[in-house]
N, C-alpha and C positions, 0 to 999 in steps of 0.2 A: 504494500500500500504506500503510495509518494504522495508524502505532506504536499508538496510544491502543488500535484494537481488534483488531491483530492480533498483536505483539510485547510479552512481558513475560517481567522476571527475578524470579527468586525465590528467597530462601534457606530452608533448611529445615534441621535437625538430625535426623542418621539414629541412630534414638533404639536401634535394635536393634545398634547395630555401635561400643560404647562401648569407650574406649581405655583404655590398662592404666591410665594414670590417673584414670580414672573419668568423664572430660571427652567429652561427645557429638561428634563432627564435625559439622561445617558444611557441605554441600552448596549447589551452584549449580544451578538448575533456568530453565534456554535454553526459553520455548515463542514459538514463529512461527507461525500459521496452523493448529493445532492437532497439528501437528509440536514434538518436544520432546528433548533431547538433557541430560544431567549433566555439571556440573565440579566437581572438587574445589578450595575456596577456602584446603584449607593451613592452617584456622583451628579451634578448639575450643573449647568453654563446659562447665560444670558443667548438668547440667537444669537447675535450680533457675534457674541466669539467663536461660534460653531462652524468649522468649513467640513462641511457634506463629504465632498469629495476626497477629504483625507483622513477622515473619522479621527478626526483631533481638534484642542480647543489653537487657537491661532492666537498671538500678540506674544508679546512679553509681560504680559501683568501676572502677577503673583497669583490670581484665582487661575489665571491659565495653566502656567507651569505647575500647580499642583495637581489640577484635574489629567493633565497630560504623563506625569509621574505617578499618579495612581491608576490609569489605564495601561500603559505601561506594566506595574506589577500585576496587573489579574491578568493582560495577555501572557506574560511568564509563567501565571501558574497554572493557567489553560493550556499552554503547551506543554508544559511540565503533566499534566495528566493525563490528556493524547498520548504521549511517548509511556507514560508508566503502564497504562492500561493496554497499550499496541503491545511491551514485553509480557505482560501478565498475562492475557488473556487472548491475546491475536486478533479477536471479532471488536471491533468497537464501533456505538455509536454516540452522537452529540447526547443524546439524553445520560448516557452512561459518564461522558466525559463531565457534563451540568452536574449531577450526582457526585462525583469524586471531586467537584471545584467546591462545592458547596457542604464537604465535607459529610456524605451521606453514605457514607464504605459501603456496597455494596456484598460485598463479601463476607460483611458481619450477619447480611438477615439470613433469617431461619425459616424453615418450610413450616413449622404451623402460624408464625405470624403471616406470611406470604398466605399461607392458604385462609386465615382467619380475613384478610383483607378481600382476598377474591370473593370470598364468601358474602360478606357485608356489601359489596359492588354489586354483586350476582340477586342478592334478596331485594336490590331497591329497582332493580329493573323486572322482578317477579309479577306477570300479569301486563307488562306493556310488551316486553321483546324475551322475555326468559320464561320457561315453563317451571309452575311449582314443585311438580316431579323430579326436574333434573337439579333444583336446587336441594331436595330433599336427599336425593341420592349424593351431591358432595357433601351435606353437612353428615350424612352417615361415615362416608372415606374419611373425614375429619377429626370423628370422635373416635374411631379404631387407632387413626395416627395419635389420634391424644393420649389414647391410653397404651398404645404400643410400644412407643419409643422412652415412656416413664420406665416400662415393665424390661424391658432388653438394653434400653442405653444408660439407666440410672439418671436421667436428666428429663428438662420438662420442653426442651426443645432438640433439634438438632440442625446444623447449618447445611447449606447448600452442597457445600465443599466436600462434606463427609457422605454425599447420596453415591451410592456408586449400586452395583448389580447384587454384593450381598445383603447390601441394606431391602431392594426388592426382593431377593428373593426371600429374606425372614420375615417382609410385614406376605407375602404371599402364605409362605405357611404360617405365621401368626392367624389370619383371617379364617383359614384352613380348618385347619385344628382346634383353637383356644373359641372361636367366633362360632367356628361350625357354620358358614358361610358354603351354600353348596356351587359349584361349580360356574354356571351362566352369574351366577351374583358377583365371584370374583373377577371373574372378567370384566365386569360391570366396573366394581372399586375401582381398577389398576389401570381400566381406560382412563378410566377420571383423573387416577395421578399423575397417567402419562400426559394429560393434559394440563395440568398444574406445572408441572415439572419443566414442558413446552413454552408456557409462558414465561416462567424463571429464565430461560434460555436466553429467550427472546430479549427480554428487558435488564440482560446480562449477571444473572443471578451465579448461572453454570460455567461451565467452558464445554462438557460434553454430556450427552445426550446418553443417560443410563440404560435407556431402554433400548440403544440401538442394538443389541446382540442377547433382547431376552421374547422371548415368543411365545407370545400371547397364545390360549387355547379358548373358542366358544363351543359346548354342546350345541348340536343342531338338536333340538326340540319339536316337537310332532304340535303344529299349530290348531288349535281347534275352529272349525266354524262350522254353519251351517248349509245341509244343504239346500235345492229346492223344494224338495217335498217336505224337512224340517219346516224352511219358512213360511209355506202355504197351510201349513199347520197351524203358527205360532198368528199367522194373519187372520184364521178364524176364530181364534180364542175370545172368548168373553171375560176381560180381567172384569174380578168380583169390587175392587176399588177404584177409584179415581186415581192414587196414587199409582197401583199397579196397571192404569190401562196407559197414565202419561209416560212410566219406565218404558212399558211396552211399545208406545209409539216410538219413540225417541230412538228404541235399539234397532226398530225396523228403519227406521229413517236412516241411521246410523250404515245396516246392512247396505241401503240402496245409494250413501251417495261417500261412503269411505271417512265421512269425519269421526274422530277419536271421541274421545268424553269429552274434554276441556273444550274442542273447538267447536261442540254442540253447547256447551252450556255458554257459548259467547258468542255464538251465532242469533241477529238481531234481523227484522225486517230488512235492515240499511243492506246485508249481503246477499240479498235476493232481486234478483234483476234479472229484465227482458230484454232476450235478444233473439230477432228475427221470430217473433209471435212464441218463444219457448222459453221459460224460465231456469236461469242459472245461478247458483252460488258462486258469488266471488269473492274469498276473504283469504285471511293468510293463516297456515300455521303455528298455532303458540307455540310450540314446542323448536319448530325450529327458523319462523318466518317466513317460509317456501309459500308462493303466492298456491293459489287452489281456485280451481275455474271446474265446476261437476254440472251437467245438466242434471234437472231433476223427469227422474223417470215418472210412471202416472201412479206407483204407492208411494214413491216420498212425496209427488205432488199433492196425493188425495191426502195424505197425514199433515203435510203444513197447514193446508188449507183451516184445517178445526183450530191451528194455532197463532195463525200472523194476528199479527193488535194493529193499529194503526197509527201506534208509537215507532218509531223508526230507529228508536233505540232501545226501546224494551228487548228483554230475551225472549227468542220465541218457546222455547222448550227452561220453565221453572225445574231445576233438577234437584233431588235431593245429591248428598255429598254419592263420590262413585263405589262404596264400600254397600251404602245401602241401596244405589242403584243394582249390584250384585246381588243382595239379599232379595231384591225384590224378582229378580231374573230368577234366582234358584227355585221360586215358587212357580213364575211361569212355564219354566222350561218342565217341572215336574207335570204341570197341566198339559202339557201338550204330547209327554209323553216322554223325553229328551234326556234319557239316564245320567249325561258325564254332563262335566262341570261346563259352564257357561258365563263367562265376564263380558260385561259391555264394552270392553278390548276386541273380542271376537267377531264384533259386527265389522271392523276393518278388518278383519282375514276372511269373512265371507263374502265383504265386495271385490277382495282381492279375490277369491278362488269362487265361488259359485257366482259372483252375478258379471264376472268381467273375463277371468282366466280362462274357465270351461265354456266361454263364449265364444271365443276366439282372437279377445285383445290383444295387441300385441304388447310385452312387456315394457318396452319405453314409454306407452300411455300410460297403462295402472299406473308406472311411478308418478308420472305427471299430475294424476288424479287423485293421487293419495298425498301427494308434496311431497316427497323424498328428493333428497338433494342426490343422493346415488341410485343408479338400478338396481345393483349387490344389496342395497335394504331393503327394494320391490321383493327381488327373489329368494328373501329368507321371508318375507309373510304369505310370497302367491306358489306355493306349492302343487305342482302338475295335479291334479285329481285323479282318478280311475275314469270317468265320465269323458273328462276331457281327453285322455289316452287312448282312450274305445275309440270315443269321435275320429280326433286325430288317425288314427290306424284304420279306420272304416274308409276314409278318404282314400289314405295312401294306397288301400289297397285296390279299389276303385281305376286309382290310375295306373296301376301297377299291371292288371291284370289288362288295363285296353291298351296297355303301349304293348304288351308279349301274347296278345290272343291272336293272333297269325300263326304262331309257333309253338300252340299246345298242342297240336293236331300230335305234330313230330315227336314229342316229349310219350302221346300216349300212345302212338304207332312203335315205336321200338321196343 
């Protein structure tokens, strides 16, 4: 990396933000690699003594030459921390160098402070751009690191510098063993940390990357949903309540157009819209802000309908919390006849696989329709069905048997 072309300080006077005394401030302007960061150098000039062009005060009067000697020593000790942190650490950026001018040792912080702050960032964005779940699931990775590293390190923190592949692999069996954590859930944790750990990187916590040479394992898990004849079941049902006939709309609704729980319980009039004489959903999801654009087929059509208000920001579907939306399903699904277990989770794996998959969607849509930022996340919920395999295979054979019926003749002559 060359200081000469890629590292330069600068001062400048913030000529819009003048002090009661009439005197400019002085700003510090950090750019590295066309990366750029501000400090405040503490220091002020009249305009009159400020020349732009040379980011210095001009004259010889005594308020000059001292403003010019103190800008002087912070560009010394800015480059003095550019050069310290280039041998230290190799990666640097202006924010990293701001931090070490400013006396903010990066090297001192410790992963549960670092994660306790993520956390506190993460919870005040809960409900506008972050899903409550995934906050739920770091403040869990949080409290095992809290009580892990008391139990194994004899301390109530540990720093950056000390994370390396044995430290993963003991909070792995920690979680393992002491937690009894079953397998899909620790993958869960360790993603998280690897993403903790990611941003430390990033914002120069690390120098390297502990997880690069450790390998992750996910159980693939038999996804439950419904099929068609399930659902046409479950659509003739007579819930005995009010509360159990709005769970039960809500999970068909759910079935026919792929939203989660959260993005039903926040789905308003305002995300129902016409286009070309057909109604569509278009909102985002919480969980990860992927836009979602679903037409509505003629059962989520006919279930809105008993629910729109003419509040454009009322909720259309009042839910109770998703634990007793469960509870309320475990009674329906006994009504309809449906032995194994049933979450209002599984309405998105039944648009995935009975009302989209075994249709014949193609896998780049479902994701689209479900907002998945990857298809690798379509294809671990839209699992091929038997139905759809038949189909599939009735076809192929269809074609198979008119490209080669010229040449069966031959096959049953010899």
């Amino acid at each position: 990396m060359s200081m000469r072309n890629t590292f330069k300080i600068l001062f400048y006077a913030k000529k819009n933000a003048p002090l009661r005394n009439g005197n400019i401030p002085i700003m510090g302007r950090i750019t590295l690699n066309g990366e750029r960061t501000q400090i405040s150098t503490q220091q002020s000039v009249p305009l009159k003594l400020w020349n732009a062009a040379l980011g210095r005060a001009v004259g010889r009067s005594t308020e000059a030459l001292l403003v010019n000697e103190h800008l002087d020593r912070i560009h010394y000790r800015i480059e003095h921390c550019y050069h310290t942190l280039l041998c230290e650490q190799g990666m640097v950026t202006p924010c990293m160098i701001k931090e070490r001018y400013l006396g903010n040792d990066r090297r001192n912080l410790f992963l549960l402070e670092f994660f306790r702050r993520h956390n506190d960032t993460f919870f005040r964005m809960v409900g506008i751009s972050r899903s409550k779940t995934t906050y739920g699931k770091y403040r869990s990775v949080y409290q095992h690191l809290a009580e892990f590293i008391p139990k194994h390190y004899g301390r109530s923190d540990i720093s950056f510098k000390e994370i390396d592949r044995e430290f993963l692999t003991d909070f792995h069996r920690y979680v393992t063993l002491e937690c009894n954590c079953k397998k899909n859930t620790i993958w869960v944790y360790m993603i998280a940390l690897k993403h903790i750990l990611m941003l430390a990187r990033e914002q120069g916590y690390m120098k390297r990357n502990p997880f690069s040479d450790y390998k992750l394992c996910y159980e693939s898990v038999a996804r439950n949903y419904l099929s068609a004849a399930e659902l046409r079941g479950i659509i003739r049902l007579t819930p005995a309540t009010p509360m159990l006939q709005l769970v039960r709309d809500a999970f068909l609704f759910s079935c026919f157009t792929g939203l989660s729980y959260i993005d039903l319980c926040q789905l308003t009039p305002r995300h129902i819209q016409k286009e070309h004489d057909q109604l569509w959903i278009n909102t985002f999801r919480q969980k990860t802000g992927s836009p979602v654009h679903i037409r509505l087929f003629g059962v989520a059509h006919a279930i809105i309908r008993k629910y729109l208000t003419p509040e454009c920001n009322a909720r259309i579907f009042d839910l109770p919390t998703n634990g007793w939306c469960n509870s309320c399903l475990e009674r329906l699904m006994t009504m309809a006849g449906i032995t194994r277990r049933i979450t209002f989770h599984a309405a998105r794996h039944t648009f995935a696989t009975t009302i989209t998959l075994s249709q014949g969607v193609a896998i780049e849509t479902i994701s689209e329709l479900l907002g998945h930022k990857s298809v690798r996340t379509t294809q671990i919920y839209a699992k091929i069905t038997h139905s759809k395999l038949e189909k599939e295979m009735t076809l192929l054979s269809k074609k198979i048997d008119s490209l080669y019926s010229d040449v069966y003749r031959v096959l049953q002559e010899c």
